[in-house]
N, C-alpha and C positions, 0 to 999 in steps of 0.2 A: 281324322284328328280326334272325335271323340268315340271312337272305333269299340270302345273298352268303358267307357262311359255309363253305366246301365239308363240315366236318362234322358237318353240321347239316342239310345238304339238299344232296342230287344233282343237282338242276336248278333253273332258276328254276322251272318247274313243278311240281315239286314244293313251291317254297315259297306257289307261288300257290294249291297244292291244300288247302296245310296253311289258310290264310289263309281257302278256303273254308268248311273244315271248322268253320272257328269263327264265321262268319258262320253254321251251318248251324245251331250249336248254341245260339246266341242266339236263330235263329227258334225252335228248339225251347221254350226259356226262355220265350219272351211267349207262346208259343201253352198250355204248360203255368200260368203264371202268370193269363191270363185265365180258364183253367177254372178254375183255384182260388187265387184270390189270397193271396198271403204280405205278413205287416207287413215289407216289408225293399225295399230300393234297389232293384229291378229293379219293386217292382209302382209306388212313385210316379216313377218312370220313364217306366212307361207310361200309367199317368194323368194325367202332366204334361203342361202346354203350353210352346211360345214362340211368345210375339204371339199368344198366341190362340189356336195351331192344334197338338194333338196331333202327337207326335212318329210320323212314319211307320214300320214296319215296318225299311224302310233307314237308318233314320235312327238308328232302337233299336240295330241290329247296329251301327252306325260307333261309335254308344256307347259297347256294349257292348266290343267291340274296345277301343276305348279307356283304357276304366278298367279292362283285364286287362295292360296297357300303364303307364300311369301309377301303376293302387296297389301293383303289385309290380315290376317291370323297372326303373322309374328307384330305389326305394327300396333295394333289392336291390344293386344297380349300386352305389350311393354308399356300401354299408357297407363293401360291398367293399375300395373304391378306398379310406375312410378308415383300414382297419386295415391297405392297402400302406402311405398314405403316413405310418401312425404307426410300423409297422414298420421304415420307411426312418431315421424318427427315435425313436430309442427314447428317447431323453432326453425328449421330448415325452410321449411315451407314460409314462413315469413321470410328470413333472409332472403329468400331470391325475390319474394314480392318487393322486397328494399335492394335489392340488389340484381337487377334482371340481367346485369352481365353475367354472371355467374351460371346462369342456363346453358350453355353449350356443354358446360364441363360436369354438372349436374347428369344432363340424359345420359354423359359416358359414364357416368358411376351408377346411376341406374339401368345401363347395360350390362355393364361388369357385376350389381351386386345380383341382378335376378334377372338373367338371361332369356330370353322368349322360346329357346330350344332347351331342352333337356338334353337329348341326345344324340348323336350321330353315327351311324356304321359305317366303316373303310371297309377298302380291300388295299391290303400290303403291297404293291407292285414288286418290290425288293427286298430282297436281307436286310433284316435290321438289328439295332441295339439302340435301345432308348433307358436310359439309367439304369444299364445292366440287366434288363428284362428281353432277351431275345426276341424276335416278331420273324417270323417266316413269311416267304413272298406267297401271297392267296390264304393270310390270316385273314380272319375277319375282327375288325377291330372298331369296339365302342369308345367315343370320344365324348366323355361329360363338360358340356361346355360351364357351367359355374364352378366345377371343380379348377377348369382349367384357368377361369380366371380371378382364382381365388389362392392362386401361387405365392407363397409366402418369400419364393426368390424372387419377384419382383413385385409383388404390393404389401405395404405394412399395414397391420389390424385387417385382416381380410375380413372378418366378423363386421365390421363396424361398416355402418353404410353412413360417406360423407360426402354430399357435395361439395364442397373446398378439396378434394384429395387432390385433383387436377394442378394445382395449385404448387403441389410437391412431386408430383407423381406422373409418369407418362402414363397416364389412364386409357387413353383413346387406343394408342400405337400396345396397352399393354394385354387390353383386354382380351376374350376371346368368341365376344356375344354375335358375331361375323361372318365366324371361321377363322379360316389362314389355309396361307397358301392358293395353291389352283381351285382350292372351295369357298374363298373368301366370299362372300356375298356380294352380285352384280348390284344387287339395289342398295348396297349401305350407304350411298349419298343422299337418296330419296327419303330412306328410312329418316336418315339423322335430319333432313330439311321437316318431312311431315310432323317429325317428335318436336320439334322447334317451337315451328308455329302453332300446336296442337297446345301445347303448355307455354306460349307466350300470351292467348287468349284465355287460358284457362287464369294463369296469374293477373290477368287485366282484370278481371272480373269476377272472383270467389275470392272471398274470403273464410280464414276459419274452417278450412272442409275435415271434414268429421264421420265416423263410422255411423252408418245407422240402421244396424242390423248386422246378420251374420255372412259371411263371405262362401260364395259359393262355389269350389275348386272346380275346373275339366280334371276326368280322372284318365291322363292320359302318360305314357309313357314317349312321348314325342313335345307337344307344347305345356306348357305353366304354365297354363290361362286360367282366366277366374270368368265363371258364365255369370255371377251374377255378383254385384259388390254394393248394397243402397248406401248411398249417404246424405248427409245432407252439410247443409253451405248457407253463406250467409251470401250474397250480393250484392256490389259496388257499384 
């Protein structure tokens, strides 16, 4: 993730080493997990199938990689990015402390406004036509997810970041911070329960939160994550 980052990692090699290292430690995982199996995600992992056929060894580590990826990098990412863009608006940021209903519909517009993925590449399975722009079957094809849900056919002021949008707008069903389709995200129920609780504790107990220094980007072509963001807050 921060592959391209310079400090984060000194070389691509070095990012590719680190990348090993965790592929090495997922072998360690199933190899420790069949000696002594655990009730938890990693053993019906490996005792699952698709289509019939036991997940490979390779297949366990792309996994595992994954959901080290997916359950904390993108969740992480989007706390982030929600308490710059409430910080930006602090009037907001009171409102939902007056108003905590308003939270659900809030984290979708701060998935919609600053999505935790940048971007994704397909492969075309079929012929297509998407708004007169031909796509051949085995294009490879980049998918900007805040472009996509920042569509002026279905959200108005896409610029404006509003928690009340919800309110007028199918935000949730509009956005695209997920996916869609057969890519849709298996965790976005988890995502959106941990974003919940995560800023319904934070509104219990901050007040006033506030910049306090300068924000530190990942320079990455895959996640809009911030490695370091200080602020400071007042306490309830």
């Amino acid at each position: 993730l921060g592959m391209t980052d310079p400090e984060l990692t000194t070389s691509e090699a070095d990012g590719e080493n680190a990348m090993a290292q965790m592929f090495f430690l997922a072998h360690e995982l199933a190899v420790a997990q069949r000696e002594n199996p655990q009730d938890d995600i990693v053993n019906i992992l490996l005792n699952g199938t698709v289509e019939d056929e036991p997940l490979t060894d390779e297949e366990f580590c792309h996994f595992f990689l994954m959901l080290m990826v997916a359950g904390n990098e993108t969740t992480r990412t989007v706390t982030s990015q929600g308490m710059r863009l409430l910080m930006e608006h602090p009037e907001q940021y009171q409102m939902l402390v007056d108003n905590p209903e308003l939270l659900e519909g809030a984290i979708e517009e701060i998935l919609r406004f600053d999505p935790a993925i940048i971007a994704f590449r397909r492969t075309a399975m079929e012929d297509v036509e998407v708004n007169g722009q031909r796509i051949a079957k085995g294009d490879k094809i980049h998918l900007y997810y805040a472009a996509a849900s920042s569509d002026e056919d279905v959200f108005s002021d896409v610029d404006t970041f509003d928690i009340t949008r919800s309110q007028r707008e199918d935000v949730k069903n509009g956005h695209r911070a997920f996916g869609i389709g057969e890519h849709f995200c298996l965790g976005s129920h988890l995502a959106r329960l941990e974003l919940k609780v995560i800023f319904e504790e934070i509104l219990k107990h901050v007040r006033n939160p506030r910049l306090n220094g300068d924000i530190n980007w990942l320079r990455s072509s895959f996640i809009h994550g911030i490695k370091k963001m200080p602020i400071a807050f007042d306490v309830v």
